[in-house]
N, C-alpha and C positions, 0 to 999 in steps of 0.2 A: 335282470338279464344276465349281470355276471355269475349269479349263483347259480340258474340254470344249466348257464354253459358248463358248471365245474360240475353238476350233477350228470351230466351228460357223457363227461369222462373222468367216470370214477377211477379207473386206475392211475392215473395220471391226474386227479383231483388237487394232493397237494404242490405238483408242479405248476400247474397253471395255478394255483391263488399264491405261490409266493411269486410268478411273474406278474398278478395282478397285481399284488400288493405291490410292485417295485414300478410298475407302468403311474398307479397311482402317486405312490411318491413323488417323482419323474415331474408330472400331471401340477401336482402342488408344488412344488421346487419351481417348476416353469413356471408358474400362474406367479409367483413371488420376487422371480429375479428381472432387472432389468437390465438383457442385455442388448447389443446393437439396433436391433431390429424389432416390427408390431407388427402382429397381421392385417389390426385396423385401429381406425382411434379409438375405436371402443374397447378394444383389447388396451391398448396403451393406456387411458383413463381408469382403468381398472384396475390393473397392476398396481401404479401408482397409487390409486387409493386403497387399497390392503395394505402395502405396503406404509404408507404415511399411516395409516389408522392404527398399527399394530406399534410404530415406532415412536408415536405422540404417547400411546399408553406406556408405553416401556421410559418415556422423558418422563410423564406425569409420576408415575410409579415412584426413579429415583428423586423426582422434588420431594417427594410426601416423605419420602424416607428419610433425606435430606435435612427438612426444616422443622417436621415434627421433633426430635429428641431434645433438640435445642429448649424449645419453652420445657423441658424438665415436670413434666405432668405426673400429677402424685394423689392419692385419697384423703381430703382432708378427716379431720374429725367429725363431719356432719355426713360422711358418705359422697359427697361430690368430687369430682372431678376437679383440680386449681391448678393452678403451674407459678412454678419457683424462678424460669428461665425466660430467659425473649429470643426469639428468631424474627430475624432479617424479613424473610418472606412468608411468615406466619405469626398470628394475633389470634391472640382470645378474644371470644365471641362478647358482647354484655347483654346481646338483647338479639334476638329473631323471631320476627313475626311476619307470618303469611296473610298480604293485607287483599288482595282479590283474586277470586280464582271463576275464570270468565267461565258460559257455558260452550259447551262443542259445536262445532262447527255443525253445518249440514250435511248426514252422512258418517260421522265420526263420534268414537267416543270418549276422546281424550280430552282436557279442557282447550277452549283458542288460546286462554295464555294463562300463567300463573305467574302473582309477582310477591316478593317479599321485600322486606327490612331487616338490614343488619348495620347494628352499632356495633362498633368496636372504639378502640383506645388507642392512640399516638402517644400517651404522654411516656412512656419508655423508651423512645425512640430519641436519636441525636438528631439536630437538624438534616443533616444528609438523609437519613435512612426516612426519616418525616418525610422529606420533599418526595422521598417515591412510592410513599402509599397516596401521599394527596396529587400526587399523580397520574392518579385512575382517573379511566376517563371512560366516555358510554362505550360500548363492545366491548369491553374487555372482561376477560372469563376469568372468574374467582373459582376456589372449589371451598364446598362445607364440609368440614370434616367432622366425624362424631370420635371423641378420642375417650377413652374409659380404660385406663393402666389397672394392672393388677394391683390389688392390695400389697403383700409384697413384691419386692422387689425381685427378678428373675436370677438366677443365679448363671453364673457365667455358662454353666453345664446346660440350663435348662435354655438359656438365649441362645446357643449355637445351634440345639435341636428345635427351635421354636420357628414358626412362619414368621413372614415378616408383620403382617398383621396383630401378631402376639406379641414381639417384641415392642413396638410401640404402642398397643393398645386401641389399634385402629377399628372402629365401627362398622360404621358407615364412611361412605365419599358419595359427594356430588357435585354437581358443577353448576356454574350459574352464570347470567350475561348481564354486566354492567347496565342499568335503564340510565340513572344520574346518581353524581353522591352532590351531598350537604355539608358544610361545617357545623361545628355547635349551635349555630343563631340561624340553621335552614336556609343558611345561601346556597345558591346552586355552586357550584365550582365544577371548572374544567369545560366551559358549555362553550359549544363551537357549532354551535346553530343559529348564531346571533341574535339570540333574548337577551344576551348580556354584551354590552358592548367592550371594547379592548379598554377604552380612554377610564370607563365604568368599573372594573377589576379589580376587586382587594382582595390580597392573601387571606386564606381560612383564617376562622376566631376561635377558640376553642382548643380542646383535646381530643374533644369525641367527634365522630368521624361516621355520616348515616347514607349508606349504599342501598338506594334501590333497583332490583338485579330479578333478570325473567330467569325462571328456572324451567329445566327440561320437561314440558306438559307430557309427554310421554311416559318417562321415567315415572312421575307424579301421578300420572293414573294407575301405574303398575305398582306404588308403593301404595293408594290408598285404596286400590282394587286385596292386595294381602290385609291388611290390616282388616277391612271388613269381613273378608270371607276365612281367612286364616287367623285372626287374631294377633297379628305379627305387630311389634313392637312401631309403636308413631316417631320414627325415625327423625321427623322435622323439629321433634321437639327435642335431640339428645344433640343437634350440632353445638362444639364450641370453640372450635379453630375455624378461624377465615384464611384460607394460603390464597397468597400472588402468584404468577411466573414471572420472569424477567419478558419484559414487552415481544422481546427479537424470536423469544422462544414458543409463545404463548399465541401463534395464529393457527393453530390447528385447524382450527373449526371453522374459521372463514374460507381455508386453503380447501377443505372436505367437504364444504360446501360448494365451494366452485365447482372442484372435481363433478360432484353428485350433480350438479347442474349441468354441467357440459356432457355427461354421459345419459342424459334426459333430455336433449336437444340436438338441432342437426349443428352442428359446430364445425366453420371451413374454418380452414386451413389457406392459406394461399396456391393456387396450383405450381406456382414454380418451386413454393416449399416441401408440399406434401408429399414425393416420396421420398425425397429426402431426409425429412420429418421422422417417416415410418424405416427410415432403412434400407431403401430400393432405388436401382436406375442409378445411373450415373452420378457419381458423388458431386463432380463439378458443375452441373446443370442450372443451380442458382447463380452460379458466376455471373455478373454486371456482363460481360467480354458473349453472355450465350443469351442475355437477354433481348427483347424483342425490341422494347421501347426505350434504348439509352438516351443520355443525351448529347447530341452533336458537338455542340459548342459547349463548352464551359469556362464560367468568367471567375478564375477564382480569387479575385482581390487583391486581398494583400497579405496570400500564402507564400509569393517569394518575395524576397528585400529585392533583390537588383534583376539585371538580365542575367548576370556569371550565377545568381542561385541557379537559376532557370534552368540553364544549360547542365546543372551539375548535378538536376535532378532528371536528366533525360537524358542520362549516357549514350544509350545506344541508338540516339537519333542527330541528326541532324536540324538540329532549332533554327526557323527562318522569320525574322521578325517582320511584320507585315505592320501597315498602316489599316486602318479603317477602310479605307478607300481600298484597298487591297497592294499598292507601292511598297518597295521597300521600307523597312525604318533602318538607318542607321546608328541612331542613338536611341533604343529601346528603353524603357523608365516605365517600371508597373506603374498602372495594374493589369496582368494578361488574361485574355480570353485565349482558350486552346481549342483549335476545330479537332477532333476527335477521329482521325482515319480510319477504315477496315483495317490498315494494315496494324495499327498501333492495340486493337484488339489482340495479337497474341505477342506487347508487351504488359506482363504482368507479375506483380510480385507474389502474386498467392500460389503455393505450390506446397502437394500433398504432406502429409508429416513422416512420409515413408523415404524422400528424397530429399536432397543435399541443395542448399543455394548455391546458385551459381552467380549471385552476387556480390560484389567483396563489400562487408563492413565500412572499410574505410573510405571509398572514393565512389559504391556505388557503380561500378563498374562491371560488365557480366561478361565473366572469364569464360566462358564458353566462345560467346558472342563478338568478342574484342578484333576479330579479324573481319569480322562482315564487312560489307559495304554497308551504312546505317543511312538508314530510310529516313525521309523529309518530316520535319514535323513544323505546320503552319502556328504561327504565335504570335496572336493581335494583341498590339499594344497599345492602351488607347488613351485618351486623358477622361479623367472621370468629371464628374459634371461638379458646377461649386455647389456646395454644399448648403452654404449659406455664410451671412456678415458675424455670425455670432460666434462664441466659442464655444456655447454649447451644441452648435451646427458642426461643429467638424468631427466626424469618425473614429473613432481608437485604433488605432494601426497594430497587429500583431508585431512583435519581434522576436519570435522562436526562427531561427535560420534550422527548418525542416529537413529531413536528410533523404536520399533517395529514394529509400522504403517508405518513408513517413509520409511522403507524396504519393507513392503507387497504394497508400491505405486511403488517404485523402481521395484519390480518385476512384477507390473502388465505392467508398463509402456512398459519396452523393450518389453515384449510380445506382439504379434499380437490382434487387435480385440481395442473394445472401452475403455480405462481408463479414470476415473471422480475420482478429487482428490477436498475433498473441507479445504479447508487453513483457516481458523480462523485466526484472527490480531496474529504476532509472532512466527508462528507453524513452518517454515521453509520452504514457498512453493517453494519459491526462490530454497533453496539449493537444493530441491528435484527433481524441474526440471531441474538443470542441472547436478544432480546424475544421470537423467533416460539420459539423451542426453549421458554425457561422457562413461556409461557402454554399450550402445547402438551402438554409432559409435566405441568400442572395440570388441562389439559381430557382428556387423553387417559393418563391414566397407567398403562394396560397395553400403549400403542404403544412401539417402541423405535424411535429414530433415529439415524440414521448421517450425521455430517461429514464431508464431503471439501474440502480445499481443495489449491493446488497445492505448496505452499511450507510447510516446517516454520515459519517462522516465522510466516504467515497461520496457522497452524494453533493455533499455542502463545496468540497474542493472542486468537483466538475461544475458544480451550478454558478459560485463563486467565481470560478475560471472565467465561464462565459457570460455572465451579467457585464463583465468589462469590455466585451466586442463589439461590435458596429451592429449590434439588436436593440432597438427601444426597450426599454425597459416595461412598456406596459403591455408585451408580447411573451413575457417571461411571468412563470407561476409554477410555486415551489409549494408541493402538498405535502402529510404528514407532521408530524410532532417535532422534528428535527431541526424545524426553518429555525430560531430561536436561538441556533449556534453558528449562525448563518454572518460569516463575516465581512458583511454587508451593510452600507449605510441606508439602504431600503429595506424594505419588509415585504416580499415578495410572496407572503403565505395570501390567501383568499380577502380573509378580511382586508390586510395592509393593503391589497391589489385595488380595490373597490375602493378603502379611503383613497388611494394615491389617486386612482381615476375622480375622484370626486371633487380633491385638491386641484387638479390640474386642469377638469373642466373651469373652475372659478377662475383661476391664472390665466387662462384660452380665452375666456368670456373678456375679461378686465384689458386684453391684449385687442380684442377685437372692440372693443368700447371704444381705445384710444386710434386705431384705424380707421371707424367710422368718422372721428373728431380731427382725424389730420386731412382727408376728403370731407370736411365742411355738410355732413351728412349725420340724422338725428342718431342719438348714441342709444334709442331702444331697441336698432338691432340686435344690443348685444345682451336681450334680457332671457335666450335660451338656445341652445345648442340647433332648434331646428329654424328659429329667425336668421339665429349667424349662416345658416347651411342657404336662406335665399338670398343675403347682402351678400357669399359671396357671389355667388351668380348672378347675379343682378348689376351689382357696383365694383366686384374686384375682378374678375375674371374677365368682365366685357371691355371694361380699361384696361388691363393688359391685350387683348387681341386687338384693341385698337393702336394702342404701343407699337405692337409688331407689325401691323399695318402700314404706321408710318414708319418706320424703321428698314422697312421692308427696299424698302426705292430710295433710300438715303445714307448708302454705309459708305460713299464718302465724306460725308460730315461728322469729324473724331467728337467734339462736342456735341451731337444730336441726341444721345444716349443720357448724358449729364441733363439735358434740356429740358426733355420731354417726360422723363419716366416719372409715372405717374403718385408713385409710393415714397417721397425724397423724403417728406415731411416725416412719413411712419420711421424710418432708418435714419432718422438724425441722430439716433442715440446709438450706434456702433461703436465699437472700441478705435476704426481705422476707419477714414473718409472711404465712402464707396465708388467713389467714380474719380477718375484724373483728369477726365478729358482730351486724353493725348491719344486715346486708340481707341477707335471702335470697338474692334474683336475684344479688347480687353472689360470695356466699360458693359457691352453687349455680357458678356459671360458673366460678371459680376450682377450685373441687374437679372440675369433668370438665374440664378444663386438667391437674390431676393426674395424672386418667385415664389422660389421652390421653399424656401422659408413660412413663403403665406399659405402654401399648397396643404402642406404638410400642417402646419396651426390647423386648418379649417378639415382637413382628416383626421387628426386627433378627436377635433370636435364632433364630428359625425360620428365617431367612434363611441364619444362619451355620451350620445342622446341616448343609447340604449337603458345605461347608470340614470339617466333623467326623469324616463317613463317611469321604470321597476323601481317601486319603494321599498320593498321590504328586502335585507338584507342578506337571505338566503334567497330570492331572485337574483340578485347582484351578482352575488356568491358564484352561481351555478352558470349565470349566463357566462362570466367571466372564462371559465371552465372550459364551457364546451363551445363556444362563440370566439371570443375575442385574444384568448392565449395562443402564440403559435409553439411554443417551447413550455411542455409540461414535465417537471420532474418530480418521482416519486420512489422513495424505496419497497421492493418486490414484496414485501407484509405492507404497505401501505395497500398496493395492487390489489392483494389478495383481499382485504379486509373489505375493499367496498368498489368489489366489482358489482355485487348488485346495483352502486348508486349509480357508479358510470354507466351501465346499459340501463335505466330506469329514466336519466338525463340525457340519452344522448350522446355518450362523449364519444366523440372522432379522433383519428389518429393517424395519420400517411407514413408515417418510422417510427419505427423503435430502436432506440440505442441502448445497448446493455453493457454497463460497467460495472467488473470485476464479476462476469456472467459465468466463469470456473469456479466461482465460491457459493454459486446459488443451485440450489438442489432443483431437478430436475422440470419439474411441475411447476416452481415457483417457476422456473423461465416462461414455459409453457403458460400458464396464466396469461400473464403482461400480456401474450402475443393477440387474447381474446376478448380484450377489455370494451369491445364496440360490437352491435350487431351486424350481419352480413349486410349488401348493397344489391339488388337483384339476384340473389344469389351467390352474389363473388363476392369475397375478401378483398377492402379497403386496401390490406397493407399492402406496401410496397419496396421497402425497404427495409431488413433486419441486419444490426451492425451491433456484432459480439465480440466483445474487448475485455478479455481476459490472459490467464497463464494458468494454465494446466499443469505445468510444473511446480505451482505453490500449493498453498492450501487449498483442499478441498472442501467442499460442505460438510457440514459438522452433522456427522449419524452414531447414537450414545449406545447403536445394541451392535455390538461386534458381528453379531450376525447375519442381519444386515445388510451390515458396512462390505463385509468377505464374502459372503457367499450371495447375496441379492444385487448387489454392487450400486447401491443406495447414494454412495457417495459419491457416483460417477450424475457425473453438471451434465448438462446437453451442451456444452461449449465438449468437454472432452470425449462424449460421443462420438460426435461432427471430427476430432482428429481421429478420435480411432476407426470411422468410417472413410477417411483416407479424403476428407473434403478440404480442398485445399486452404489456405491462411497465411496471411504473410504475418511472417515475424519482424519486429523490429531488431535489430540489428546493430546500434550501438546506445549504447548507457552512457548519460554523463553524472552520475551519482556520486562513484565509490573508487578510491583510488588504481589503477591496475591490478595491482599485489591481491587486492580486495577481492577485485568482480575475477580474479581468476580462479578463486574459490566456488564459483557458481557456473562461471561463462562455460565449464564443459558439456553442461546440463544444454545447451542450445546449439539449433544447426552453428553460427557464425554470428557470435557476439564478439563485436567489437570495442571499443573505446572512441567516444567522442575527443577532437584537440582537447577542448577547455580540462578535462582532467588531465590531461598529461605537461599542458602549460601553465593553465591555472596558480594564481600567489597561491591558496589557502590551500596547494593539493601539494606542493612544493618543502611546505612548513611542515614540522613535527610536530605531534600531537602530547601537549604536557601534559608530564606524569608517565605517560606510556614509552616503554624502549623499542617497540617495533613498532612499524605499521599498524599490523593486528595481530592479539595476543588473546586469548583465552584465559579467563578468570575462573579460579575453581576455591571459595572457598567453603569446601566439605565441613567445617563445624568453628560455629560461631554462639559462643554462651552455653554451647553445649549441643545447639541443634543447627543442621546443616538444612538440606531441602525437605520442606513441609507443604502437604496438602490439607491446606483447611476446607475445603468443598470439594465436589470430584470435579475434574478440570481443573481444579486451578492451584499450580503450583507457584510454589514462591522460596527465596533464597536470600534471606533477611541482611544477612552476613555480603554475598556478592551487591549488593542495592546498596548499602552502606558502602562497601569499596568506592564502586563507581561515583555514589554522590562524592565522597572524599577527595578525588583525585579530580573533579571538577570545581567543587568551591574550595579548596586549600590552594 
């Protein structure tokens, strides 16, 4: 059609095809960049996969470039290919063989699968660099390389005119998908499907090291389709390098597989998200403050220490402490419930990135606002119920004293609708996000929430953070490779989750055994999770309603409590007498603390019949997953890798929280957000809470290209501010001494300084060795060499590392 039209106006023929050629251009530039705005998600889903697919090739490219020269590949005297050298993330091959190649599908003509064998060799390798090839585990994508150097060596002349293919001797390249590896003695290793149990585990035996890995049936019908008809060289048989990636870099293919999936399906979006999402409508519209279904009341624990926090987090209102009853309190004592006004919906700390806060740093105070009359805010204070006799009954109490803004994120969080929190070095994003999880699964304890953050180690400190809160721990489930550095006296990965459940069912049983034996009653109730679930309704539960029966018509008699209650015998083993006998109300609260002791036992146990029935340890596994976790965390390449399994299984989700969501490339954010299928046609979610700084590091994009003119590197955390969606920042650091943070603090609206830095012993004292505060180390040349790059990225300054160790152990 466009030739036509240029034949149609010959004289003006070459005008129109150099406007075509530049509309074209235009055309493809557009299709490639991502900027603000999509026209739909399938435009969006698109982009993004060109883009990802051209930039994984352009990473693959620099590895091979990378880790090939190292093994030093040369022609022996037999004519074969050997190598003199070792690299890191590339081994010579000792053995490949293609051991089935299934038939085609119905309809096709490429095989259903193809699988081979490759051995290779560790014994070159230092233990460190060992531990990360026996490391592999199933998915993970090797590439086969075919490597064939010239007979002589290139001369420097002929290597700067040569491809890079020439210069290294490169063949062929393929790629292939982890099935399982073996040690020397054909034990499986790395197996996370429960054929091998954990208790069952020993290190690989051996040197050699045997991968069996699905290779691309497509590719494989196009390489054996040439060789037949063309004669073309059997390429399967000339590989002899096996290259790695580094795990974090190495999810291409599961992330472009999502992609490809989601662009093949109807894929929602949440409506409150969705044009926001694409670009359009009002930026603040996700705001908690515009949504439809908040919540009224919010009980939020034990996020402030005293009443005076309280107040010093709600400057510009008037805090009126209420009883339960609705009476005054005049001595207020968390933990508060806060009824939720129209009018207190337009206070908020989120505000566009284009405007100035108008709250100070220091006191939390809003200088605009400081002459108003400040509007009522009702603040139930209530006493919370006993917990129970024991000390493993009593709750973990927060002690971060949260500062004004750290509360207006806290309440935007649990709310419904979009929160954008941005963290500055020191500001407490940590704490903050798992302030919003712990007050959130207490308001909301049949939602389930999912973490994403980018880095195992963000992950292990937030998940770490919050295993210490007032969450059972058998509500917590920690996915991916990473739990193992997890500094924790539990083991919160799948398997640990189902042993602990399995442990604690036994412990529950043995507890209700001795229950049934302190009421004089046979002790075979307690031979399975579903006899304990009728003794308790039958014998504990009807004895208590009888309890409170007579208790009911009798609260002047202080000893009737002590008298009657029917569990004395079970709670003789407390650390402190349960009852005094001197007060009703007192004895009364103590004994439904009891209670609520046996409540909770016999919920655990109901909990644990599911682990009862399911024998096999991948049931366990999975029900655990998408049943019985309320708190799942996972890093954004764990997400990606096996979103097929979660939409295969079921997995459900009501939040998603994303930590350190400015360092994750786009798509990856995106992903997480689709890990479940739709409900009636509507999106589950309900909650998305993005906790990053835009100011730091962005995602890591290797083709400058890219990076500048595609704008690849830009996160959907720093879209969302460049689309003017509001965010509240946090506002003081308690990290780094003043002198310090005022080398960064200009970079934010109004970063302030927390007391404890400025009063603090250890900020007070000088730093040995050092003459200032902060000083800049420059040692330019040490042995002879100053800064060196031994890989691309990564630089190192041999000379400054030694300084600093010096002036610390001397």
């Amino acid at each position: 059609m466009l030739f036509r039209f240029i034949q149609m106006n010959r004289l003006c023929g070459m005008r129109v095809l150099c406007l075509a050629l530049t509309i074209l251009e235009k055309v493809v530039w557009h299709s490639l960049n991502l900027i603000c705005s999509s026209l739909t998600l399938h435009d969006y889903l698109l982009r993004n996969f060109n883009l990802f697919r051209l930039e994984s090739t352009y990473e693959i490219r620099e590895d091979i470039q990378e880790a090939t020269p190292h093994l030093l590949p040369y022609i022996n005297n037999e004519g074969e290919t050997a190598f003199r050298g070792w690299s890191r993330m590339a081994v010579p091959i000792k053995k490949f063989k293609i051991t089935e190649v299934k038939q085609p599908n119905i309809g096709e003509v490429k095989p259903s699968s193809v699988t081979a064998q490759i051995t290779f060799s560790v014994s070159s390798y230092k233990a460190q660099m060992r531990s990360e090839w026996n490391a592999l585990k199933e998915h993970d994508v090797l590439f086969l390389l075919s490597v064939c150097p010239s007979f002589e060596p290139l001369s420097a002349e002929e290597a700067e005119k040569a491809s890079v293919p020439e210069r290294l001797g490169l063949q062929y390249v393929r790629g292939c998908e982890i099935i399982e590896i073996c040690d020397e003695e054909g034990t499986l290793m790395n197996d996370f499907s429960g054929k091998i149990k954990r208790e069952e585990w020993k290190p690989p035996k051996g040197e050699l090291r045997t991968v069996t890995v699905a290779l691309d049936t497509a590719q494989y019908h196009m390489d054996v389709t040439d060789i037949a008809e063309r004669g073309a060289q059997d390429i399967y048989g000339t590989f002899n390098v096996l290259m790695r990636r580094k795990p974090k870099e190495n999810n291409f293919k599961a992330i472009l597989e999502s992609i490809r999936d989601l662009m093949n399906e109807y894929c929602i979006v949440p409506d409150w998200l969705h044009n926001i999402f694409l670009g359009y409508g009002d930026p603040s519209a996700a705001q908690w403050t515009k949504m439809p279904d908040h919540l009224q009341k919010v009980d939020f624990k034990d996020t402030f220490l005293n009443a005076e926090h309280l107040k010093e987090s709600f400057p510009d209102h008037q805090v009126c402490f209420v009883n339960p009853n609705g009476s005054p309190n005049l001595n207020p004592r968390p933990p508060f419930r806060i009824r939720l006004p129209e009018k207190l919906k337009g206070y908020t700390h989120a505000i566009p990135g284009n405007e100035k806060s108008t709250i100070d740093s220091k006191n939390g105070v809003n200088m605009v606002d400081s002459g108003r009359e400040k509007e009522e805010l009702i603040v139930e204070a209530y006493i919370p119920p006993d917990p129970g006799p024991y000390p493993q009954d009593q709750p973990n109490q927060n002690s971060v004293r949260f500062t004004s803004t750290q509360i207006g994120a806290i309440m935007s969080g649990i709310q419904p609708g979009l929160t954008m929190v941005v963290g500055p070095p020191g500001t407490g994003k940590t704490d903050t996000a798992v302030q919003i999880m712990n007050v959130l699964y207490h308001n909301c304890p049949s939602q389930r929430t999912l973490i994403i953050t980018h880095s195992n180690q963000a992950l292990n400190d937030t998940f770490s953070s919050f295993s210490q809160r007032d969450v059972p721990a058998r509500y917590l489930l920690r996915l991916g490779q990473g739990e193992q550095e997890l500094a924790t006296d539990l083991d919160f990965s799948r398997q640990g989750r189902v042993n602990a459940m399995l442990v604690r069912r036994l412990e529950l049983l043995s507890e209700v055994e001795r229950l049934a034996r302190s009421l004089q009653l046979p002790e075979d109730v307690a031979y399975t999770c579903e006899t304990a679930g009728y003794f308790w309704l039958l014998h504990v539960y009807s004895r208590w309603e009888q309890f409170l029966a007579t208790c009911a018509d009798n609260e002047d008699k202080p000893t009737l409590v002590q008298d009657r209650f029917p569990f004395k015998e079970f709670f003789s083993n407390t650390p402190q007498p349960i009852f005094t006998g001197q007060s009703f109300e007192k004895d009364m609260r103590a004994a439904k603390g009891c209670f609520r002791h046996l409540k909770t036992m016999f919920q655990e146990l109901e909990e644990c019949r599911a682990f009862e029935l399911l024998k096999s340890t991948a049931d366990r596994a999975n029900y655990l997953m998408t049943k019985q976790a309320k708190i799942v965390a996972m890093t954004c390449t764990h997400a990606a890798l096996k979103r097929k399994d979660f939409l295969q299984l079921g997995f459900k989700y009501d939040n998603l929280l994303m930590e350190e969501s400015a360092q994750i490339l786009e798509i990856e954010t995106f992903i997480p957000m689709l890990l479940q299928r739709q409900e009636d046609g509507h999106a589950r979610l309900k909650r998305c809470i993005l906790i990053g700084d835009h100011h730091q590091l962005p995602p890591v994009v290797k083709n400058m290209a890219f990076q500048k003119y595609s704008h690849m590197d830009q996160s959907l955390f720093t879209r969302f501010v460049r689309l003017g969606i509001p965010y509240i920042e946090l506002n003081a650091q308690g990290r780094a001494r003043p002198s310090i943070a005022k080398l960064y603090n200009w970079r934010y609206r109004d970063l302030g300084d927390l007391p404890y830095v400025k009063e603090g012993a250890i900020f007070q004292n000088a730093n040995a060795g050092l003459s200032y505060e902060y000083q800049l180390v420059d040692v330019p040349d040490y042995h002879g060499r100053g800064e060196t790059a031994p890989s691309p990225w990564f630089y190192q300054n041999e000379g400054e590392a030694e300084y600093i160790v010096s002036v610390y152990i001397s």
